[in-house]
C-alpha positions, 0 to 999 in steps of 0.5 A: 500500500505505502509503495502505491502511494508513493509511486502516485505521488512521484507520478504527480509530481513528475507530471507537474514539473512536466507541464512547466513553461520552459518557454517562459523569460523575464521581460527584459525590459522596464516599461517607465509610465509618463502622461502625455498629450496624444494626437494623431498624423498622416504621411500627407504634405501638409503634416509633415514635409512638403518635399518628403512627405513619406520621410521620417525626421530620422529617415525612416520611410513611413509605411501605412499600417505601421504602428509608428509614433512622433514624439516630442523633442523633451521625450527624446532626452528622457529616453524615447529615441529612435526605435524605443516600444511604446505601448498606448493606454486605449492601443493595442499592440507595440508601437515604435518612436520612428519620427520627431515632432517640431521643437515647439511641441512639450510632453507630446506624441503624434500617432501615425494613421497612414492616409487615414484622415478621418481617424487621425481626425477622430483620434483628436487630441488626448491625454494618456498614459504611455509605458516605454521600453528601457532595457534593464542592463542599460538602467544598471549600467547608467547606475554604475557609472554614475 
């Protein structure tokens, strides 16, 4: 009887540790949560370059569909730069900083919508919360060397 016992016990156990996700990781990013004014874009002359309208300030080819955004130039210095993930409260999905705004814009992003006029229209202006991605190594090494 013991011996039963303990063999189902084993047989439990061994399929428990079996069912565990090997897949799983830590995220090895810190999403950092910042409130900003939201609007919205699109890739026509009028809102961005009149000769290179499909043309990011850092020479990115904006591509209808992309989930891209602008930020403002106060944004760059508190790290979202180039290529940094952003995940919008009320947005689905990731989205990266491929384009600058004008140097009058503060604390702002502009969400590309491709030719979507009547989105970006609709979109508004906003005031959401916003989590970017910062790697963790990078915040330990800043640390260290500061």
């Amino acid at each position: 009887m013991i011996g039963s016992r303990r063999i189902g016990c084993i047989a439990i156990l061994v399929i428990l540790l079996s069912c565990r996700d090997k897949g799983t990781q830590e995220d090895p990013y810190i999403w950092k949560p910042i409130k900003v004014t939201a609007t919205a874009y699109n890739s026509f002359p009028s809102q961005t370059s009149f000769d290179h309208p499909g043309i990011t300030a850092w020479g990115d080819s904006l591509i209808p569909g992309m989930k891209w955004i602008a930020v403002s130039r106060d944004l760059i210095a508190k790290g979202l730069t180039h290529n940094t993930m952003v995940k919008i409260d009320r947005m689905d999905g990731v989205y990266l900083v491929k384009d600058k705004m004008h140097g009058r814009w503060r604390n702002r992003i502009d969400i590309y919508m491709g030719v979507d006029k009547k989105g970006a229209l609709e979109w508004g202006r906003k005031k959401v919360w916003i989590r970017y991605a910062v790697k963790k190594d990078s915040l330990s090494n800043t640390l260290e060397n500061k």
